[in-house]
C-alpha positions as CSV (number, residue, x, y, z in Angstrom):
1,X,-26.4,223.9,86.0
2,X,-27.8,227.4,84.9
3,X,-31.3,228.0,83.0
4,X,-29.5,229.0,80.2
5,X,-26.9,225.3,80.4
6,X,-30.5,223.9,80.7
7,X,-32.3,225.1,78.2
8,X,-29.7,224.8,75.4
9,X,-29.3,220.8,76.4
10,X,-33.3,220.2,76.5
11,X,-33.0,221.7,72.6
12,X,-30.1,219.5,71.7
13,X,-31.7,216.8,73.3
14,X,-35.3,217.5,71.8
15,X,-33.5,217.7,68.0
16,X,-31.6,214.7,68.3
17,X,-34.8,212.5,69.2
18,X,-36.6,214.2,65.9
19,X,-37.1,212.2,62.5
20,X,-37.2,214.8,59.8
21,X,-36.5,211.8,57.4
22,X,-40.2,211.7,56.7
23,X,-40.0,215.4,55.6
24,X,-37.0,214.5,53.4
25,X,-38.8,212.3,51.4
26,X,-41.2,214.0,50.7
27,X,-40.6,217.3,49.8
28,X,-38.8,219.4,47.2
29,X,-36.6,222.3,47.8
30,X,-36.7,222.9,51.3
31,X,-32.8,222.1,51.3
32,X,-31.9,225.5,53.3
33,X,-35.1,224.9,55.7
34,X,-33.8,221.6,56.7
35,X,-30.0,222.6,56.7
36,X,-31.2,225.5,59.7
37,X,-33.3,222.5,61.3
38,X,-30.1,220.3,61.6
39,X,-27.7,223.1,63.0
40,X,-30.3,223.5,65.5
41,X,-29.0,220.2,67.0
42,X,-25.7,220.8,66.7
43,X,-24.0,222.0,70.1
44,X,-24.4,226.1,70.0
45,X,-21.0,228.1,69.2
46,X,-20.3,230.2,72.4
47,X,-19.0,233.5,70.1
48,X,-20.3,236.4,71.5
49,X,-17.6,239.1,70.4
50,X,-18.2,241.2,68.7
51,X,-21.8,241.8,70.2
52,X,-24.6,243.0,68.4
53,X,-28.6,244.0,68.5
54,X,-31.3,243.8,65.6
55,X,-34.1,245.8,65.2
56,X,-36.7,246.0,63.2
57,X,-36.9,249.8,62.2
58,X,-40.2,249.3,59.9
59,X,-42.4,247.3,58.3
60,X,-39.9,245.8,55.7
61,X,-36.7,247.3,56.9
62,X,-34.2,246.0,59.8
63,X,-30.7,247.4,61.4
64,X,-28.1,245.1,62.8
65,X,-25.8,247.2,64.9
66,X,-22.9,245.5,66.2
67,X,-19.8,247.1,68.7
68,X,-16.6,246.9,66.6
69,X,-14.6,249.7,68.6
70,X,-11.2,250.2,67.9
71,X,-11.8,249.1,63.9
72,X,-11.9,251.4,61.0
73,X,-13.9,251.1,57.6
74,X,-10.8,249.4,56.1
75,X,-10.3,246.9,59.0
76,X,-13.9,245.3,58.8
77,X,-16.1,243.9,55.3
78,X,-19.4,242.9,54.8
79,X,-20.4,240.2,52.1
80,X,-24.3,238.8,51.4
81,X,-24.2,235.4,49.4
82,X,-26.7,232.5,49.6
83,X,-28.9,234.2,52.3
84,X,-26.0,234.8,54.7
85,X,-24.8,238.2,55.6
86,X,-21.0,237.8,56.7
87,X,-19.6,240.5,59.2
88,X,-15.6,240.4,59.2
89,X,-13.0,242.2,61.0
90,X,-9.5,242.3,61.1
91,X,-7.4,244.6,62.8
92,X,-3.9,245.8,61.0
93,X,-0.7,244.8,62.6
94,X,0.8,247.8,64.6
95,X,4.6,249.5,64.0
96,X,6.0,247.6,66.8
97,X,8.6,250.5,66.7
98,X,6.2,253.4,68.1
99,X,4.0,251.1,70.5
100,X,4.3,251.6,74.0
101,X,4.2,249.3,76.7
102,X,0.4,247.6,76.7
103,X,0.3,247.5,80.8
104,X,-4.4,246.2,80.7
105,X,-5.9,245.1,77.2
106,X,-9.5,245.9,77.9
107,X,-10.1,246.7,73.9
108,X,-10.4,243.8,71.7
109,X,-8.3,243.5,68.8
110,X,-9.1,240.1,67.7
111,X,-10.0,239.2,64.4
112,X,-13.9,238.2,64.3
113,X,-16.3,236.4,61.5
114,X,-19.9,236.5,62.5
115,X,-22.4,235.1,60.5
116,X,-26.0,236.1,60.1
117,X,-29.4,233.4,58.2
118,X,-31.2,236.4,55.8
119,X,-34.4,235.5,54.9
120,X,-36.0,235.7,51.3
121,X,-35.9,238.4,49.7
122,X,-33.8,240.3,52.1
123,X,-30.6,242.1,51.0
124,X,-28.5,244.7,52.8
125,X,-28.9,248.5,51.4
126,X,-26.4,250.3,53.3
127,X,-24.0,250.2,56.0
128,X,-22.1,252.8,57.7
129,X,-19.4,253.0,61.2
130,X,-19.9,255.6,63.5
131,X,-18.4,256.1,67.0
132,X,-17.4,252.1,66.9
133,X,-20.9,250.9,66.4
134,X,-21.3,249.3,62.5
135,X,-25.0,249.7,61.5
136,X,-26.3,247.4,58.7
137,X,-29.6,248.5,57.0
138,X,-31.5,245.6,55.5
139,X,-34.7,245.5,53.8
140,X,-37.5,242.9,52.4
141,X,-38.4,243.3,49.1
142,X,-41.0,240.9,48.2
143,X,-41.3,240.5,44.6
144,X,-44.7,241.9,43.6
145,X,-45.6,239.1,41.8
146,X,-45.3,237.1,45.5
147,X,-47.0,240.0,47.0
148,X,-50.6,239.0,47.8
149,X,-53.1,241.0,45.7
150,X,-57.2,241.6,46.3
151,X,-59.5,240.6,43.9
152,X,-62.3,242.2,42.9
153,X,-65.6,241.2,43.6
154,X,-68.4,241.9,40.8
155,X,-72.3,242.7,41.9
156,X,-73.6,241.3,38.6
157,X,-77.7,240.7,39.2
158,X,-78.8,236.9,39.7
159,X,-79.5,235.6,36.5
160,X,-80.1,232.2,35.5
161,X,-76.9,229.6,35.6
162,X,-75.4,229.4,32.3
163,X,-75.5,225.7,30.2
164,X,-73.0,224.2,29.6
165,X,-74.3,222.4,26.4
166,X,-77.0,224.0,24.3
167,X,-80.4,221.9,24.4
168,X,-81.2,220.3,20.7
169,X,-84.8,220.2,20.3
Protein backbone atom coordinates (compact mmCIF):
# COMPACT_ATOMS: atom_id res chain seq x y z
CA UNK A 1 0.00 0.00 0.00
CA UNK A 2 1.25 3.53 -1.09
CA UNK A 3 1.19 6.81 1.27
CA UNK A 4 -1.19 8.19 -0.82
CA UNK A 5 -3.71 4.50 -0.54
CA UNK A 6 -2.81 5.18 3.14
CA UNK A 7 -3.68 8.34 3.85
CA UNK A 8 -7.01 8.52 1.88
CA UNK A 9 -8.16 5.13 4.12
CA UNK A 10 -6.96 6.74 7.61
CA UNK A 11 -9.48 9.86 6.41
CA UNK A 12 -12.30 7.55 5.50
CA UNK A 13 -11.69 5.65 8.42
CA UNK A 14 -11.33 8.83 10.77
CA UNK A 15 -14.91 10.29 9.19
CA UNK A 16 -16.71 7.24 9.56
CA UNK A 17 -15.97 6.92 13.45
CA UNK A 18 -17.13 10.83 13.78
CA UNK A 19 -20.62 11.83 15.43
CA UNK A 20 -21.58 15.14 13.79
CA UNK A 21 -25.16 14.30 15.10
CA UNK A 22 -24.49 16.52 18.08
CA UNK A 23 -23.69 19.43 15.65
CA UNK A 24 -26.95 18.62 13.79
CA UNK A 25 -28.99 19.37 16.47
CA UNK A 26 -27.83 22.03 17.31
CA UNK A 27 -27.30 24.35 14.84
CA UNK A 28 -29.01 26.28 12.08
CA UNK A 29 -27.97 26.73 8.59
CA UNK A 30 -24.86 24.97 8.34
CA UNK A 31 -26.55 22.55 5.79
CA UNK A 32 -23.69 23.06 2.99
CA UNK A 33 -20.96 22.88 5.87
CA UNK A 34 -22.11 19.54 6.92
CA UNK A 35 -22.99 18.25 3.28
CA UNK A 36 -18.85 18.91 2.49
CA UNK A 37 -18.17 17.21 6.04
CA UNK A 38 -20.09 14.01 4.88
CA UNK A 39 -18.45 13.72 1.27
CA UNK A 40 -15.30 13.81 3.09
CA UNK A 41 -16.09 10.20 4.12
CA UNK A 42 -17.31 9.10 1.19
CA UNK A 43 -14.61 6.98 -0.95
CA UNK A 44 -12.63 9.80 -3.16
CA UNK A 45 -13.53 9.86 -7.05
CA UNK A 46 -10.28 8.88 -8.85
CA UNK A 47 -11.01 11.70 -11.93
CA UNK A 48 -8.08 13.41 -12.72
CA UNK A 49 -8.61 14.34 -16.50
CA UNK A 50 -8.86 16.97 -17.32
CA UNK A 51 -6.03 18.31 -14.91
CA UNK A 52 -5.90 21.48 -13.47
CA UNK A 53 -3.95 24.14 -10.92
CA UNK A 54 -5.47 27.06 -8.65
CA UNK A 55 -3.76 29.94 -7.74
CA UNK A 56 -4.39 32.58 -5.82
CA UNK A 57 -3.37 35.59 -8.05
CA UNK A 58 -4.24 38.33 -5.20
CA UNK A 59 -5.73 39.16 -2.24
CA UNK A 60 -9.36 38.50 -3.30
CA UNK A 61 -8.87 37.07 -6.71
CA UNK A 62 -8.10 33.31 -7.86
CA UNK A 63 -7.31 31.47 -11.46
CA UNK A 64 -8.23 27.91 -12.01
CA UNK A 65 -6.41 26.81 -15.14
CA UNK A 66 -7.22 23.51 -16.34
CA UNK A 67 -5.49 21.43 -19.75
CA UNK A 68 -8.41 21.02 -22.13
CA UNK A 69 -6.22 20.57 -25.42
CA UNK A 70 -7.70 19.60 -28.42
CA UNK A 71 -11.29 21.58 -27.33
CA UNK A 72 -12.52 24.78 -28.72
CA UNK A 73 -14.72 27.55 -26.99
CA UNK A 74 -17.86 25.82 -28.39
CA UNK A 75 -16.85 22.31 -27.19
CA UNK A 76 -16.41 23.21 -23.33
CA UNK A 77 -19.10 25.48 -20.76
CA UNK A 78 -18.87 26.82 -17.60
CA UNK A 79 -21.93 27.16 -15.17
CA UNK A 80 -21.77 28.75 -11.32
CA UNK A 81 -25.01 27.73 -9.29
CA UNK A 82 -25.34 27.01 -5.48
CA UNK A 83 -21.58 27.62 -4.82
CA UNK A 84 -20.30 25.09 -7.41
CA UNK A 85 -18.45 26.16 -10.48
CA UNK A 86 -19.07 23.28 -13.14
CA UNK A 87 -16.37 22.85 -15.86
CA UNK A 88 -17.75 20.77 -18.99
CA UNK A 89 -16.43 19.55 -22.12
CA UNK A 90 -17.62 17.75 -24.90
CA UNK A 91 -15.84 17.15 -28.01
CA UNK A 92 -17.99 17.15 -31.46
CA UNK A 93 -18.30 13.98 -33.44
CA UNK A 94 -15.90 13.94 -36.40
CA UNK A 95 -16.90 13.43 -40.40
CA UNK A 96 -16.05 9.94 -40.31
CA UNK A 97 -15.70 10.47 -44.16
CA UNK A 98 -12.36 12.72 -44.13
CA UNK A 99 -10.70 10.94 -40.90
CA UNK A 100 -7.78 9.01 -41.39
CA UNK A 101 -6.56 6.03 -39.83
CA UNK A 102 -6.02 6.96 -35.83
CA UNK A 103 -2.78 4.48 -35.61
CA UNK A 104 -1.70 6.10 -31.18
CA UNK A 105 -4.56 8.21 -29.32
CA UNK A 106 -2.29 10.10 -26.93
CA UNK A 107 -4.92 13.27 -27.04
CA UNK A 108 -7.97 12.93 -25.07
CA UNK A 109 -11.23 13.34 -26.57
CA UNK A 110 -13.38 12.27 -23.82
CA UNK A 111 -16.19 14.10 -22.55
CA UNK A 112 -15.33 15.50 -18.85
CA UNK A 113 -17.57 17.27 -15.98
CA UNK A 114 -15.42 18.49 -13.22
CA UNK A 115 -16.80 20.15 -10.35
CA UNK A 116 -15.35 22.76 -8.21
CA UNK A 117 -16.97 23.90 -3.90
CA UNK A 118 -16.83 28.12 -4.26
CA UNK A 119 -16.83 29.73 -1.26
CA UNK A 120 -19.14 32.71 -0.17
CA UNK A 121 -19.16 35.37 -1.97
CA UNK A 122 -17.02 34.07 -4.71
CA UNK A 123 -18.19 34.25 -8.35
CA UNK A 124 -16.38 33.77 -11.65
CA UNK A 125 -15.56 37.22 -13.66
CA UNK A 126 -14.05 35.90 -16.75
CA UNK A 127 -12.82 33.03 -18.53
CA UNK A 128 -10.86 32.73 -21.59
CA UNK A 129 -8.98 29.42 -23.79
CA UNK A 130 -5.68 29.99 -24.95
CA UNK A 131 -3.12 27.49 -26.43
CA UNK A 132 -5.46 24.43 -24.76
CA UNK A 133 -5.17 25.85 -21.26
CA UNK A 134 -8.93 27.22 -20.01
CA UNK A 135 -8.29 30.00 -17.36
CA UNK A 136 -11.16 30.86 -14.92
CA UNK A 137 -10.78 34.29 -13.04
CA UNK A 138 -12.69 34.20 -9.78
CA UNK A 139 -12.92 36.82 -7.23
CA UNK A 140 -14.35 37.38 -3.40
CA UNK A 141 -16.41 40.02 -3.03
CA UNK A 142 -17.33 40.36 0.55
CA UNK A 143 -20.36 42.37 0.94
CA UNK A 144 -19.29 45.60 2.71
CA UNK A 145 -21.68 45.32 5.16
CA UNK A 146 -19.78 41.76 6.23
CA UNK A 147 -16.59 43.57 5.77
CA UNK A 148 -15.13 44.23 9.27
CA UNK A 149 -14.96 48.05 9.95
CA UNK A 150 -12.77 50.12 12.73
CA UNK A 151 -14.39 52.07 15.21
CA UNK A 152 -13.41 55.12 16.37
CA UNK A 153 -12.13 55.70 19.61
CA UNK A 154 -13.11 59.23 21.31
CA UNK A 155 -10.44 61.04 23.89
CA UNK A 156 -13.28 62.74 25.81
CA UNK A 157 -11.56 64.10 29.37
CA UNK A 158 -12.55 61.99 32.59
CA UNK A 159 -15.51 63.38 33.93
CA UNK A 160 -17.64 62.15 36.49
CA UNK A 161 -20.00 58.81 35.55
CA UNK A 162 -23.23 59.88 34.48
CA UNK A 163 -26.62 58.84 36.84
CA UNK A 164 -28.76 56.93 35.76
CA UNK A 165 -31.66 58.38 37.91
CA UNK A 166 -31.68 61.96 39.01
CA UNK A 167 -31.40 62.34 42.92
CA UNK A 168 -34.82 63.90 44.57
CA UNK A 169 -33.93 65.92 47.42
Amino acid sequence: MNEKTAKRRFKEDIMRHVDFSPLYRSTVGFDRLFTMLDSLGQPEQTQTYPPYNIERTGETTYRITMAVAGFDETELSIEAHAHVLTVKGEKAEEDKAEQSELLYRGIAKRAFERRFQLADHVEVQSASLKNGLLHIDLLRNIPEAMKPRRIAISAEAASAPKAIEARVA
